[in-house]
N, C-alpha and C positions, 0 to 999 in steps of 0.2 A: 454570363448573363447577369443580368442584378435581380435583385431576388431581396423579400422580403419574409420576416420573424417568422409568417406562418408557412413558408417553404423549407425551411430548415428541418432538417433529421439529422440527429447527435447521437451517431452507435460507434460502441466500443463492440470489439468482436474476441472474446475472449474465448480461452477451453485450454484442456488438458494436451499436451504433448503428442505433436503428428494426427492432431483432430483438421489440419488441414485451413488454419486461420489464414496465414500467409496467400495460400493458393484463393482461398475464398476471396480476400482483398484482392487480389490483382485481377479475380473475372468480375466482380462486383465494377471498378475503375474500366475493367473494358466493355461489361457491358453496357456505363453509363455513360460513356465516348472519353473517357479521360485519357487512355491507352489504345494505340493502334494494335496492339499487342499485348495481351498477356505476358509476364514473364514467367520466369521458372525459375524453383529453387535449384534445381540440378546444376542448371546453366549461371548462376548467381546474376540474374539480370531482373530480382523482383525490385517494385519501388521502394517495398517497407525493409527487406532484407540490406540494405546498403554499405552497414559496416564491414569491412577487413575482415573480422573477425567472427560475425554471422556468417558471412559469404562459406566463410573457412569451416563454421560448425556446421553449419546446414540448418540452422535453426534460428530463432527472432532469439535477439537479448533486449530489444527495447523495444517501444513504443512507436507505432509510425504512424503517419498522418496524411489523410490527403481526401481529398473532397472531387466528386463528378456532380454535373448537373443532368437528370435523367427526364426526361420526358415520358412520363407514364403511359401504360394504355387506354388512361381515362383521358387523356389530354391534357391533365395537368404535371407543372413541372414542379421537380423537387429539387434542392439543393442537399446533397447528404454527404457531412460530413463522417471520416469514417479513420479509425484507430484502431489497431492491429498491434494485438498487445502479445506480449512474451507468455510462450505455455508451462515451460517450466517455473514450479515456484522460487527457486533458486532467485529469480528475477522479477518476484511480486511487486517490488516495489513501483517501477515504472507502470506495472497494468494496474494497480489498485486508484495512484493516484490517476489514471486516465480516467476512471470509474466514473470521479467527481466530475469532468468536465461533459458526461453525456446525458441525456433522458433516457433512454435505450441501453441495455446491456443485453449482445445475442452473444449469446454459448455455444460454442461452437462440437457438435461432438463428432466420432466416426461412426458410420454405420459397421464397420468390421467391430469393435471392439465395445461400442457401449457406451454405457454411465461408466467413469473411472474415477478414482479419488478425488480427484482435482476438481470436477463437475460439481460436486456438492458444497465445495467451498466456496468456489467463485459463485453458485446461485446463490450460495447466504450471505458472501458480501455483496453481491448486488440486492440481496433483499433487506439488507442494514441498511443499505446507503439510500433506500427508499425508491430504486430504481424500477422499472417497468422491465419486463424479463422478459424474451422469448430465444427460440432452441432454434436450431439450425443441424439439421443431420447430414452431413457430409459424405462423400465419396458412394453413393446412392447406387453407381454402376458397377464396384465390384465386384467379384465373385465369391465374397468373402463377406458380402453384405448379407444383413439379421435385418432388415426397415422393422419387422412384425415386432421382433424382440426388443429390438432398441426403445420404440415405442411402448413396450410394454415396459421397459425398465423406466423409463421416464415416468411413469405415468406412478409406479408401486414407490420409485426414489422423490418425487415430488408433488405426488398426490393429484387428483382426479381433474385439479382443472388445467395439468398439460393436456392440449388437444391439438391437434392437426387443421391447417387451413389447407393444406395439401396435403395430399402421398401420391409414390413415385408409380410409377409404368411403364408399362414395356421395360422391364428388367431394369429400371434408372434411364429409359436412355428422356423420359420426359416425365412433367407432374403433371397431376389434374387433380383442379381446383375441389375440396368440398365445404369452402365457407359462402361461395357464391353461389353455389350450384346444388341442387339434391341427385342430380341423376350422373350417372358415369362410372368405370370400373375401374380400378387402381390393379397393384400387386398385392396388396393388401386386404382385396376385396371391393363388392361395392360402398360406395361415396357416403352413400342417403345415412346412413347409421350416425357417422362421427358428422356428417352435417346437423343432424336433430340435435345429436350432443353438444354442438358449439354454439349454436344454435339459443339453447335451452339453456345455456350457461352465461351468454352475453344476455340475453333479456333478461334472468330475472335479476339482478343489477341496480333497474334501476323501474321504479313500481309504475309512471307512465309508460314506458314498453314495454312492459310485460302487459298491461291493462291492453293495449292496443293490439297485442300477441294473443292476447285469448281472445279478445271480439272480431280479430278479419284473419288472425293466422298472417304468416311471415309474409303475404303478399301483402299486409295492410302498415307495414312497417314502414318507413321514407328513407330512405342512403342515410340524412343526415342524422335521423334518431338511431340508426345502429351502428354507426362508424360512433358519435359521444357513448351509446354504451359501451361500445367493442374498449375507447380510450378507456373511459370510467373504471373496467373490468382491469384492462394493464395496470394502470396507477394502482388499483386496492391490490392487485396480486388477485386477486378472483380469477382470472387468466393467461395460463401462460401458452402463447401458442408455439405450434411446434412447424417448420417448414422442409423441405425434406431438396435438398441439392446434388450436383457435381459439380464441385466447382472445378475439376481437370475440363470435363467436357461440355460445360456451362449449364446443363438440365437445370432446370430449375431456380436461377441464376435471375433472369428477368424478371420473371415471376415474385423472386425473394422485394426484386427496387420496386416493384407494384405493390408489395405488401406494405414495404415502407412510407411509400406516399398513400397510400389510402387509407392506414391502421397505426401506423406508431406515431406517438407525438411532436406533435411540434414543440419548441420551448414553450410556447403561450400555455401549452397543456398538461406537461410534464411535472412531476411533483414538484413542491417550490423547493428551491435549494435555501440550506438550513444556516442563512444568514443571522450572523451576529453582531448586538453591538457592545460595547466595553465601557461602562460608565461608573462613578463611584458609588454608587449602589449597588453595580455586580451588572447582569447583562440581559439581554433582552432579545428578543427574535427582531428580526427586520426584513419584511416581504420588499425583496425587488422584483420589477415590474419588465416584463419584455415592452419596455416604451422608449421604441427611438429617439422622442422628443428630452426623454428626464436624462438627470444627473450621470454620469456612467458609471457603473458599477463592472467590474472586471476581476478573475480569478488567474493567478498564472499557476497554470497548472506542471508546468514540464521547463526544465534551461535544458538547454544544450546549449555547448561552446561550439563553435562553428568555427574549423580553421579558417576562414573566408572573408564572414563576416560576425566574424566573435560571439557573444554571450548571444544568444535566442532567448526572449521569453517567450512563452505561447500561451496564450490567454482565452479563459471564456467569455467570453460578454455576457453579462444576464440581465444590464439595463444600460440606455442609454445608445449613442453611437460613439465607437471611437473614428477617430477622424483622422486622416494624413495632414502633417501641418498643427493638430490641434494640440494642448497643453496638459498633463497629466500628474496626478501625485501617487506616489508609493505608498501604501501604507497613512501611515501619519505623518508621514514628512513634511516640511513644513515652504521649500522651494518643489518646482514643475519641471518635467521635461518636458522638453519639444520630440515627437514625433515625427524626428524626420525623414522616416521609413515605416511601412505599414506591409507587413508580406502575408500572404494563403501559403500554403503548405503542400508538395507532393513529394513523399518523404524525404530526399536531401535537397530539393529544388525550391525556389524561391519563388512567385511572382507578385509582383508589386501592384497593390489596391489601393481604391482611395480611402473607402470605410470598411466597420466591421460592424454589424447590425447586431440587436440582442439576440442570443442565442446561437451566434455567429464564434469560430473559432478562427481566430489569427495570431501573429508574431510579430512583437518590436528586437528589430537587432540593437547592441552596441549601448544596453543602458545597463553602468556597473550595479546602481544598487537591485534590480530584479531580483526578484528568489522565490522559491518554489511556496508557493502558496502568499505570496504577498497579491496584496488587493491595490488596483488601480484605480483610480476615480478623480476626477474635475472638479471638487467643489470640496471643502473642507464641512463641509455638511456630512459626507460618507469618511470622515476620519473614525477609527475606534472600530471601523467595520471588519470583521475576519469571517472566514466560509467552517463550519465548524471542521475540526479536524478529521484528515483520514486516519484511522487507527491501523499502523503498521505495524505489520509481525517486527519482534525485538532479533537485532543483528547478535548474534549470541556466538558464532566462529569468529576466530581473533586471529593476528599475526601482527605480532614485533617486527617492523622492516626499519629501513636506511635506508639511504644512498651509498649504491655501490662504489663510486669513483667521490674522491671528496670533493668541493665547491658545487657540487649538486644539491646543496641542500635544501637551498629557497627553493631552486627549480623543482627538486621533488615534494615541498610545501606547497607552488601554488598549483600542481597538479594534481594531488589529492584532493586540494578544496575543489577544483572543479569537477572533479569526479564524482564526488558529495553531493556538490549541486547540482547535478543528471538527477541520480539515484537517494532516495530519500531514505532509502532502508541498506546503505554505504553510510558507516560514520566512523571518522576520522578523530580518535583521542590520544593528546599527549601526556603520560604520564611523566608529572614532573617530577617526581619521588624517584624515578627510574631515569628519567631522562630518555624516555625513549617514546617515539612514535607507533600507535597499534593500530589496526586498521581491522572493523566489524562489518562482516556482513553473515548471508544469510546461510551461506554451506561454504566445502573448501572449494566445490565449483565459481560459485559467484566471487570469491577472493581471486582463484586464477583469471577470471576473466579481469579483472579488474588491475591486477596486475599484467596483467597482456596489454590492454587500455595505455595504463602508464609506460608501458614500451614503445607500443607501437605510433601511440598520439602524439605522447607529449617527448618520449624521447630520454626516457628516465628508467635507467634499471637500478633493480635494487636486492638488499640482501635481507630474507629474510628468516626469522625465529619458528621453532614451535608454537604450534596455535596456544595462545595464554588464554585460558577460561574466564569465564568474568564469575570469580568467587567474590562472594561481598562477606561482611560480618556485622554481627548483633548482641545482645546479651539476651542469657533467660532469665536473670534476677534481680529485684531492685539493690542496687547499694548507694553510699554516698562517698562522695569523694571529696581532698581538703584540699589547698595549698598555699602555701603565701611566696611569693616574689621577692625579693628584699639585694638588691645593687646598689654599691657604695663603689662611686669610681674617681673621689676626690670633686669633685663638683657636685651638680645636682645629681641623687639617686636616681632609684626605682622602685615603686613600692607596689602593689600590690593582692590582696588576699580572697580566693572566692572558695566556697564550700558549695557546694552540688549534689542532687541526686536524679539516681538516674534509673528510668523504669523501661522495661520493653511492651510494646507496641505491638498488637497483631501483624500477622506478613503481611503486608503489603501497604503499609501505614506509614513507611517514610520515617522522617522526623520532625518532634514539635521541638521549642526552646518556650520556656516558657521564666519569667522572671516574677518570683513568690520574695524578692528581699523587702524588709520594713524597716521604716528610720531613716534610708538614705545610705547606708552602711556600704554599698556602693551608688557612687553618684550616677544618676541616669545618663548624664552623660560618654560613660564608660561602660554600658551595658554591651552596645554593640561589639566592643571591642571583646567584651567574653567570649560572645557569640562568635565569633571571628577565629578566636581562638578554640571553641569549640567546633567551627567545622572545619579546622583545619584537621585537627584529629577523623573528624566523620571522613574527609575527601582522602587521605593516607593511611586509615586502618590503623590498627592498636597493636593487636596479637599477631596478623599474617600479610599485611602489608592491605588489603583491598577495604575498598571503604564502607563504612558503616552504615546499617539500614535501620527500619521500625524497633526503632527506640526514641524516646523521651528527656531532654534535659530538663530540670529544676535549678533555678539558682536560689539558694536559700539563704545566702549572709554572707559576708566579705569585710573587708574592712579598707579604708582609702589613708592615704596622705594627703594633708594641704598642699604641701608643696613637693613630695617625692611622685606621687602618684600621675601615671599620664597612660595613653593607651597602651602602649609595646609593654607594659607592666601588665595588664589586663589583660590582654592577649595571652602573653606567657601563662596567668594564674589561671583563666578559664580553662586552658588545654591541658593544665599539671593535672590540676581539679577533677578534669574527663578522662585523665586518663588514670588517674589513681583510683575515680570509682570502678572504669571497666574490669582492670585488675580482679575486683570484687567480686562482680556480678556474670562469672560464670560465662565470657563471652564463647562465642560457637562462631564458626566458618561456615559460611550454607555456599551452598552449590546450586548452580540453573537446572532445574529440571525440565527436558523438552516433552510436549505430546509426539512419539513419532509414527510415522506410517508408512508401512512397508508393503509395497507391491512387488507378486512374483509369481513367476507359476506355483501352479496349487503344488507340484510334488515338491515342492524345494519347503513348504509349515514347517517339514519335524525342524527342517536345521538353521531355518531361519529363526524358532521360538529358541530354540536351545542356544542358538547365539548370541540372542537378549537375554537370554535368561543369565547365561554368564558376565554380563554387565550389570547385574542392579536392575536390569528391569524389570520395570511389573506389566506384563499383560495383560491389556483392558479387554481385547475382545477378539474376533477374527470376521471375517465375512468372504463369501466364496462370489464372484462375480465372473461370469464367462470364463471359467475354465482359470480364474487369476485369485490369486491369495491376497488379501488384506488384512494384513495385522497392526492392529495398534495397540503400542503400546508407552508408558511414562520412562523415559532413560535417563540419567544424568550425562549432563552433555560431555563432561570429562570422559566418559566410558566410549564414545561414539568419535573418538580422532582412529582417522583410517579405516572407518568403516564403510566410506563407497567403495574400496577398492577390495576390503570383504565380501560385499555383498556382490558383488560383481564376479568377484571366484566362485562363492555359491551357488551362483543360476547362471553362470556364463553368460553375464553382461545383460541378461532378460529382467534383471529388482532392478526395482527406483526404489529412493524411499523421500519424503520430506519430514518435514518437522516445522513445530510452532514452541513456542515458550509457556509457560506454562508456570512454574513456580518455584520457589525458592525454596530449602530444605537444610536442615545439619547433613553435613558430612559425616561420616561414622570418626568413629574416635581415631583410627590410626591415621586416617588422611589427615586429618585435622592435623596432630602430630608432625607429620612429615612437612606439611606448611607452615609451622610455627616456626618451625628448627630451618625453614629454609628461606626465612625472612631477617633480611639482615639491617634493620633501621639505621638509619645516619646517626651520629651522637651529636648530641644537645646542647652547648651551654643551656645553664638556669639561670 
C-alpha cells in the first residue's frame, strides 16, 4: 500500500536472552499479513534469524528488519516498521545502533523468568536516547508463567508508571483489554483497578484533560484528547505501558498491532531526533521536520555487505522524500549519487520501491562511500549535518590474528573492514610498532563469532594470538625533558633543539600540547612538527610499549638553525624531549577496569564471589531476583581471560555474565614490572 508519515510506526524489539524477540517478530509479520506462516527457531526458517551462523546458535547475532502493513480494528491502517535486535550483549552494538533509527523501543521480557540484568540496561538506553518505552511480556501460556509477579517486578524495577493496557486470561490462552474498557476479569484479577490507574496517569499529563476529567468523568474525554495525552505521557516517560502476549500461540499478538496504531507514535510525534550542525563557532541543534516536500535529511543506520547485491545502506528518513532515480550527497561530499535502486526490507529479501517518505526506513545497494551513521541529504544546505552519536560500550577483548595461508593478506584486510562496517562495536587496529593486526570486540564470544563470519562469508581463515589487553600509560609527576638534534652528513645538516614539560592530567582527560615558547626560539613553522614527534611517542608508549593517555605537553624553549633546521630535525627533538621527560616523571601502566555482572543460580554466590575475589575484584553489591544471583562487580579485564569457560564449570552452563568498561587504573607494581621487562622497542638512530 502507499502510505503516508502519520501511518508509520518505528519499533525496535529488544530484551534480554530467550525473552522470545525473534518468535514475537515472526507473529507480529504474520499477524499483520506479511507471512503466510510464522517461522520457527527450531526449524531455522525465521525471517530475522537468517544467518549460517544464527541458524547454527539458535539465537539472533544481528539486527533484522522487515515492515507489515496492518489494518487495525479501528479501520485504520498502519505501516509498522519493525527490528529485531540481538539479546545477548555480547552483540550490543548492532541493537543499540538500531535504537537510533526508531520512536518506539518494546522490551521484550519472559513471563517464566522476570526483570533480568539485561532489561534495566536496555530501558536506560532507551531512556537516554529519549525514546518512548513500552514492555511486552512474553510466553503468557506457560506453565512456568508468574504475569502477577512479573508485573509486579516491573512496576518496584521501573517505578509506578509501568502499567497495563492489558493482562492475560484464561491461563494466557487470551488478553482483555483494561485501557479501554473498566469492566472484565483477567488472571490477574478484575480490570476496573489498573483501568482507574492508567487512567489517572494519562490524564493528569496534561491540565486541559484533566480539567475535562474532573467536570464529565472519562465519558466527557474525546478519542483524540486521550490518544495526544496517552502520546504526550510516552515521549515524557510519565508512561510506560506494559502489554501481556504469546507470541508461540499468537494471544495477544493482534491486540499488541492495535496498540501500535492507536497509542505509539508516529514520526510526526516522536521525540525530535538530536540533529546537529558543525560550524566554525562549534554547533548547534537542527529540528528536521517529517515534511515530504523539504530538503531530505537521512540517517544510515546499519551496512551490510550482501553477497548478491554488495554494500546495503539502510537508512532513516526524518525529512524530505528519498526518490528512485533522484540525486544524493553523503555527508559533506561535494559530487551525488544517483539512486539507481531504492529497496524495503524483509530480513534478507529485497523489494524494490519508488519512495521512501519521512520517518520511513529503507536501503540503497552498491554505493562505496555509505557508512554507518553517515547522513544523506540533496542540497548542500544539510552539509555539516551529523545525528549526535550513539555511545557504545568500548571493545575491550583483543586478538592478534593473520592469515593463515600467505597471499591472503589483502583478502583478509578487506574482510575485516567490512566486518567493522556491520558492527560498530568490532574494531579493527593495526599495530605498527608490532606489525601486527588485532581485532576488539565485546567478549571472546563476539570475537568467535566474528571469526566464524570471516570463514564462512568471506572465505578467510586465520591464525590467531592470546587475547592482548588494551594497557595504556601515563605519568604521576611533572618533570621536564631536554634534547637537541644535531646531523652532519657532509652536505646540509640537521639541527634541531626543544625542552619540554610535562604534567598529568586527571583520567580520562586525554591529551593537551600546548606551546609556552617566546622569542621564536623555535619557529612556528616547526611547531607541528614537535607535536608529530610527540605523538609518535603518545601512539607507541615509552616504558611498555601501549600508548599514552591524560597527560599534558608544554614546549617551553628550543633553539633553530637558519639553514640546518627543517622538520625530521623537529620531529626527532620533540620525541627525544618526551621521552626524556617520561623517564622522570614516574610513568605507570594502567589497566581497563570492566563493571561486571554475573548471573547464576543463587546456590552457586559463595563460589562465584570467591572466584572474583581471587582476581582483584572488588564487590559492589548482589541482588537476589527469582531464585537467580546477580553480582556486580569492578574486575580488571586482564584477570577475566577464560572466564566463560569458568563460570560455565561453576553452575553447569546456567551464569552468564557481561561487562561494560568502566575505567582505567595503575597496575600493582609487579605486573608493571613484568611489562616493562617484556617490551622490547626497536633501536633508534638520533
Amino acid at each position: 500500500m502507499s502510505y503516508s508519515t502519520p501511518q508509520i510506526r518505528n519499533v525496535a524489539l529488544a530484551g534480554h536472552p530467550g525473552a522470545g524477540k525473534t518468535t514475537l517478530f515472526e507473529a507480529l509479520l504474520h499477524a499483520g499479513g506479511t507471512l503466510q506462516t510464522a517461522g520457527t527457531i527450531e526449524r531455522g526458517t525465521t525471517v530475522s534469524d537468517h544467518d549460517p551462523i544464527e541458524k547454527a546458535r539458535g539465537h539472533s547475532i544481528d539486527t533484522a528488519i522487515a515492515s507489515t502493513d496492518h489494518l487495525a480494528s479501528s479501520g485504520e491502517r498502519i505501516h509498522l516498521n519493525l527490528i529485531d535486535t540481538p539479546g545477548y550483549p555480547e552483540f550490543r552494538g548492532p541493537a543499540l545502533s538500531a535504537l537510533s533509527a526508531v520512536e518506539t523501543a518494546l522490551i521484550v521480557v519472559d513471563a517464566d523468568t522476570g526483570v533480568a540484568h539485561g532489561t534495566r540496561r536496555l530501558m536506560e538506553r532507551a531512556r537516554q536516547r529519549n525514546l518512548c518505552r513500552a514492555i511486552v511480556v512474553n510466553k503468557i501460556d506457560h506453565d512456568g508463567a508468574d504475569c502477577a509477579g512479573v508485573l509486579a517486578d516491573l512496576r518496584e524495577s521501573f517505578g509506578p508508571e509501568v502499567l497495563p493496557l492489558n493482562l492475560p486470561a484464561e491461563g494466557g490462552r487470551r488478553v482483555v483489554d483494561c485501557f479501554g474498557q473498566a469492566q472484565g476479569d483477567s488472571d490477574l484479577g478484575p480490570v476496573a483497578e489498573w483501568h482507574q490507574k492508567i487512567i489517572d496517569q494519562v490524564v493528569e499529563i496534561n491540565e486541559t484533560v484533566m480539567e475535562h476529567f474532573l467536570d464529565a468523568g472519562e465519558g466527557g474525554l474525546s478519542g483524540p484528547e486521550l490518544h495526544d495525552a496517552f502520546e504526550q505521557c510516552l515521549r515524557e516517560g510519565h508512561l510506560v505501558p506494559v502489554c501481556f502476549v504469546s507470541a508461540r500461540t499468537g494471544a495477544g499478538v493482534a491486540e499488541l498491532l492495535d496498540v501500535a496504531e492507536r497509542l505509539f507514535p508516529h514520526p510526526g510525534e516522536g521525540n525530535p531526533p538530536p540533529f546537529r550542525r558543525t560550524n566554525g563557532a562549534g554547533t548547534e541543534a537542527v529540528q528536521a521536520r517529517p515534511d515530504p516536500q523539504a530538503h531530505v535529511i537521512a540517517d544510515v543506520f546499519k551496512i551490510v555487505n550482501d553477497p548478491f547485491v554488495g554494500k546495503l545502506g539502510i537508512f532513516r528518513v526524518y525529512q524530505g522524500t528519498v526518490k528512485k532515480d533522484g540525486l544524493l550527497f553523503v555527508d559533506d561530499g561535494k559530487k551525488a549519487f544517483k539512486v539507481a535502486h531504492l529497496f524495503k526490507l524483509k530480513g534478507k529479501d529485497h523489494a524494490e520501491i519508488e519512495q521512501a517518505v519521512p520517518g520511513d526506513i529503507a536501503a540503497i545497494p552498491k554505493i562505496e562511500d555509505l557508512h554507518f551513521d553517515a547522513v544523506l541529504h540533496d542540497s548542500h544546505d544539510e552539509d555539516h549535518i551529523h545525528l549526535a552519536p550513539v555511545d557504545f560500550p568500548r571493545p575491550m577483548f583483543g586478538l592478534a590474528i593473520e592469515a593463515a595461508s600467505k597471499g591472503q593478506e589483502q583478502k583478509l584486510s578487506t574482510a575485516l573492514q567490512k566486518l567493522a562496517e556491520e558492527d560498530p562495536a568490532f574494531v579493527v587496529e593495526h599495530a605498527a610498532e608490532l606489525n601486527e593486526t588485532v581485532v576488539r570486540g565485546l567478549s571472546d564470544l563476539h570475537l568467535r563469532v566474528m571469526l566464524d563470519r570471516l570463514k564462512d562469508r568471506h572465505g578467510v581463515e586465520v591464525k590467531t594470538r592470546p587475547p592482548r589487553i588494551a594497557y595504556r600509560e601515563t605519568i604521576a609527576a611533572k618533570a621536564e625533558g631536554h634534547h637537541r638534534h644535531k646531523k652532519q652528513t657532509g652536505g646540509a645538516g640537521q639541527f634541531g633543539e626543544v625542552s619540554l614539560r610535562i604534567e598529568p592530567l586527571p583520567r580520562g582527560q586525554g591529551f593537551e600540547f600546548v606551546d609556552e615558547v617566546k622569542g621564536g626560539t623555535i619557529p612556528g613553522q616547526f611547531m607541528p612538527a614537535v607535536e608529530k614527534g610527540v605523538r609518535q611517542v603518545l601512539a607507541s608508549g615509552a616504558v611498555a610499549g601501549y600508548p599514552l593517555q591524560d597527560l599534558r605537553v608544554v614546549i617551553l624553549d628550543g633553539k633553530h638553525h637558519p639553514v640546518d633546521s627543517k622538520e625530521v630535525a623537529f620531529v626527532a627533538a620533540g620525541k627525544k624531549a618526551f621521552l626524556d621527560a617520561i623517564g622522570k616523571a614516574r610513568p605507570q601502566v594502567l589497566e581497563p577496569v570492566v563493571d561486571l555482572e554475573v548471573a547464576a543460580p543463587e546456590a552457586q554466590v559463595g563460589d562465584i564471589t570467591g572466584g572474583l575475589s581471587s582476581k582483584r575484584a572488588r564487590i559492589n553489591g548482589t541482588d537476589t531476583v527469582r531464585g537467580e544471583i546477580i553480582v556486580r562487580a569492578q574486575v580488571p579485564l586482564s584477570e577475566l581471560e577464560g572466564y566463560a569457560a569458568e563460570l560455565k564449570s561453576v553452575t553447569a552452563g546456567r551464569g552468564r555474565y557481561s561487562l561494560d568498561f568502566s575505567h582505567y587504573e595503575p597496575v600493582p607494581g609487579n605486573v608493571q614490572q613484568k611489562l616493562v621487562d617484556a617490551y622490547k622497542p626497536k633501536p633508534e638512530d638520533d
